[in-house]
N, C-alpha and C positions, 0 to 999 in steps of 0.2 A: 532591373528595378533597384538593384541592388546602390548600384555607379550610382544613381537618378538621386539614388538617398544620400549620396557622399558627398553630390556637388549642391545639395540641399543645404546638410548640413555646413559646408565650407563656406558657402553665401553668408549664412544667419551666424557663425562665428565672426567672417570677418566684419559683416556692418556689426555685431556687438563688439568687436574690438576698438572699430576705430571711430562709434558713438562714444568712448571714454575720450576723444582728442579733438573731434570734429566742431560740435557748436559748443566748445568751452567759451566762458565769459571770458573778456580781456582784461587782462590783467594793467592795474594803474600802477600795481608796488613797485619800487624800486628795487636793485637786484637785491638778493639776500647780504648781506652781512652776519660775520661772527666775531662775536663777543670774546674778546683773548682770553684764554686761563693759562693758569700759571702750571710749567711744565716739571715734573720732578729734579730737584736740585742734583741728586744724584741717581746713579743706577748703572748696568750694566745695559749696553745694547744687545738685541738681536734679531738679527736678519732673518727675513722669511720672506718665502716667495709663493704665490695663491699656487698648488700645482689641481684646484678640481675647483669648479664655481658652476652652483647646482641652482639651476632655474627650477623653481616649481614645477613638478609635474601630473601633482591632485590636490585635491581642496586642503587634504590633513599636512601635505608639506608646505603649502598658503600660509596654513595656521603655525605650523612649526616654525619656518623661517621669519616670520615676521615679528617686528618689533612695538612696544608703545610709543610709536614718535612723538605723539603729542602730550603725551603725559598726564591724560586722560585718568580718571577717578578709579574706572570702569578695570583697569589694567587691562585693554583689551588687544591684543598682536594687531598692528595695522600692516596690512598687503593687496592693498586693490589689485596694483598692476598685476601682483602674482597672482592674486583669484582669474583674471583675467588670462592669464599665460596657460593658466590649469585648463582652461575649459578648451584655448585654441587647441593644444595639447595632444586634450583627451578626444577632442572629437578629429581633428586631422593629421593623426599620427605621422602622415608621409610628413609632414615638414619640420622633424626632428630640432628642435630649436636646440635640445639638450646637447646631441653630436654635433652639431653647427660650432656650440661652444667650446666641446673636447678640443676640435680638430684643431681651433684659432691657436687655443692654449697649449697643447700639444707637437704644436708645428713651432712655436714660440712666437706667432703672431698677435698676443694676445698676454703680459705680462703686466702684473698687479707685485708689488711689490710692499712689505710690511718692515716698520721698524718698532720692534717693543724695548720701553726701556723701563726697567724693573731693579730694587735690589733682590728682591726671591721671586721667584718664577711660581713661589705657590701659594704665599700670603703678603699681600703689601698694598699697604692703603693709597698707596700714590703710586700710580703705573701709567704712561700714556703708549699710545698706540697710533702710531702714524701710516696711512694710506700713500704709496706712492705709483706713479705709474714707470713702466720699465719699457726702452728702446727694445722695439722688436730684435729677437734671437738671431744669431744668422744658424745657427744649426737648432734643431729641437731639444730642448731639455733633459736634463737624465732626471731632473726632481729625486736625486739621491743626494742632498745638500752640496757636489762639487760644483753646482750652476754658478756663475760669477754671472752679474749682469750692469746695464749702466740706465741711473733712473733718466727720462724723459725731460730733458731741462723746458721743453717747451710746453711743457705741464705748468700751473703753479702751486710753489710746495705750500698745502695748508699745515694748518696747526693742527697737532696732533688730538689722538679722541684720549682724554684723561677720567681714569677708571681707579678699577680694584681688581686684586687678585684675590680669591679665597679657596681653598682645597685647590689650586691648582685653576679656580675657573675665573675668566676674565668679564667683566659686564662694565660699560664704560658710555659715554654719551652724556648729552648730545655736542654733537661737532658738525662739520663741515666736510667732505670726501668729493674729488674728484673720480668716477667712473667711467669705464672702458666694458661694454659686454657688445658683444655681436646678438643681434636681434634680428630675428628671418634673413641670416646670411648677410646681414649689413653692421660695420661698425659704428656704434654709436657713444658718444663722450659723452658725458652730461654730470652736472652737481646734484648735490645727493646732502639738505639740509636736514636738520635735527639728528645727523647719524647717530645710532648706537650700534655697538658691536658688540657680540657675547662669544666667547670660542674658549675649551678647555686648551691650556697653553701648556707647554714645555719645552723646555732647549730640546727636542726634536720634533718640532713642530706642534701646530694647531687640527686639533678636531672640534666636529660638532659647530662649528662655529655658526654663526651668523651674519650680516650687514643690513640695516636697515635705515631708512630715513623719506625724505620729501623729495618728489620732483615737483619743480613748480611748473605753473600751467604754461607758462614762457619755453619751457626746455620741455617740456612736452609736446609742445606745439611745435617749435621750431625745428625739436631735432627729431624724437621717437616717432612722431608723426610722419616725416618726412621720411625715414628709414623703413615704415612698414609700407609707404606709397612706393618706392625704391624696389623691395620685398616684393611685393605683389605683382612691381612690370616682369622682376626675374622670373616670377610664375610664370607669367603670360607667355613671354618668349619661349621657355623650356616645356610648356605643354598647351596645344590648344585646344583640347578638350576645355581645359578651365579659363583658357581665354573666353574661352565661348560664354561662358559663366560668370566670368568677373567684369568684363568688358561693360557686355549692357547694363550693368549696377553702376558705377563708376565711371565710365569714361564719356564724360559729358559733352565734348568735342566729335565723339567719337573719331579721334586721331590714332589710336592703338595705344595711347600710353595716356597711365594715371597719374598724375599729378596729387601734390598735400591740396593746394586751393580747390582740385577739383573734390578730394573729401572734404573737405570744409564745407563746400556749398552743396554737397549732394543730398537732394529733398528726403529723401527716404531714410537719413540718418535723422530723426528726429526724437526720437527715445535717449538721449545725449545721459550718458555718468556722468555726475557732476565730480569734482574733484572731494577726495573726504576729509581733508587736514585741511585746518587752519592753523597755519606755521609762524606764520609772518606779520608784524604790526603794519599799519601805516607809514611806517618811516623806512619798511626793507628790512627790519633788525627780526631777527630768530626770538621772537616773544608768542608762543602758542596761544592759542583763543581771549587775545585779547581784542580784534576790530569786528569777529564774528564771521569773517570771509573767511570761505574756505580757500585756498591759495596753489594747494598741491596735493599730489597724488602720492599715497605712500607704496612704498617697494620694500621689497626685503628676499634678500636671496642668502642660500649657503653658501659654505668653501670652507676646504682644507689648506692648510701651508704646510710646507716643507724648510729646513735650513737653507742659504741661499748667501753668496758674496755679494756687496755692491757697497758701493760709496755713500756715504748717509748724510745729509744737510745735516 
């Protein structure tokens, strides 16, 4: 009875996961755009490289890692995806999203790369803060600041998130971020609008930190969607106990393997999340609640950094 209730509960997680991606509206916006700010004239750099990126793993870390993307009256932390992540989580521990992520970052399959440029590391009104992504390691990291690495040219480098520093702690947004996280075993890239970031900084690194901002329904749909259908054939193949479970939900062909169109059209997702940020005007530009559409799903995850070498745009 026991099993009966685990492949229960697996069912009713994964259609509430993938009702957040499945009958979303289609989006008319144009891609996002950001608005340039102007980067500190002067300052010292420093290099940091993410060595820990903490996925929610219950409601109060939801609430802790998440950010106000929209700039709401309310100041309220927005994290759908990660209320979402808490609950697959907490009810089907086997699938460890948390270690999935250790292992990428830790093997060096998985590098985030940061440049802050500051004149004081612990009060300065003009500080920005650049997200880059870094060429997979060919050995694993020591995260003891000798790691040298080389950023991702095939990325593109955005403009940095321009902030403040105060007692040492960084709060800074909204900008633009390219991300890199492995989601149920599969890599996934996607843009990340309105970011703000918050992390208590020092020349030896960031704690406490934060990441948050928009996905829009486009890079939801296209990619994280398609990553958790990807996600779920790996189930299928590695145990078929829960083939037997997953299959008859989803596999609409009944071919053995789940397709993103086949969650799109699958009838019994019809309790659909709708997305909760409205990010973006009319025209694509990062203008919050001004056409009233909601446009994206907000996220916000933790990480620490460490010192780190690499070559800096």
């Amino acid at each position: 009875m026991k099993l009966k209730s685990i492949f229960a509960a697996v069912r009713f997680v994964l259609i509430l996961m993938l009702l957040s991606a499945c009958n979303m509206p289609q989006s008319s916006k144009p891609a996002p755009t950001q608005t340039p700010e102007a980067s500190p004239a002067t300052g010292i750099q420093y290099h940091f490289v993410t060595n820990r990126l903490l996925i929610p793993a219950t409601q109060e870390q939801a609430q802790a890692f998440g950010v106000n993307v929209d700039g709401d009256s309310q100041q309220q932390p927005d994290n759908l995806v990660g209320k979402l992540l808490t609950l697959l989580t907490a009810t089907v521990p086997s699938l460890e999203i948390q270690s999935t992520i250790d292992q990428a970052m830790n093997s060096g399959q998985l590098i985030s790369l940061h440049v802050v440029t500051a004149d004081n590391l612990m009060n300065d009104s003009n500080v920005s803060w650049l997200i880059m992504q870094g060429q997979n390691s060919e050995s694993a990291p020591a995260f003891d600041g000798s790691d040298r690495f080389v950023p991702d040219a095939s990325v593109p480098v955005n403009l940095p998130i321009i902030g403040t520093l105060t007692n040492g702690h960084f709060s800074g947004g909204p900008g633009m971020a390219h991300i890199r996280v492995f989601l149920m075993n599969q890599l996934v890239e996607f843009d990340l609008i309105g970011v703000h970031i918050e992390a208590d900084l020092s020349a030896m690194g960031c704690a406490n930190g934060k990441v948050g901002g928009g996905v829009t329904v486009d890079e939801f749909r296209g990619k994280l969607l398609p990553a958790i259908a990807n996600g779920l054939n790996q189930i299928i193949k590695m145990d078929q106990t829960m083939a037997n479970t997953i299959l008859p939900v989803f596999d609409a062909d009944q071919d053995g393997i789940i397709t993103a169109k086949e969650l799109e059209n699958n009838a019994l997702l019809m309790l659909a999340a709708s997305p909760d940020l409205d990010l973006l005007d009319a025209s694509g530009k990062f203008n919050p609640g001004q056409d009233g559409v909601k446009d994206s799903y907000s996220i916000g995850l933790g990480f620490t950094c460490v010192p780190a070498s690499f070559p800096a745009p």
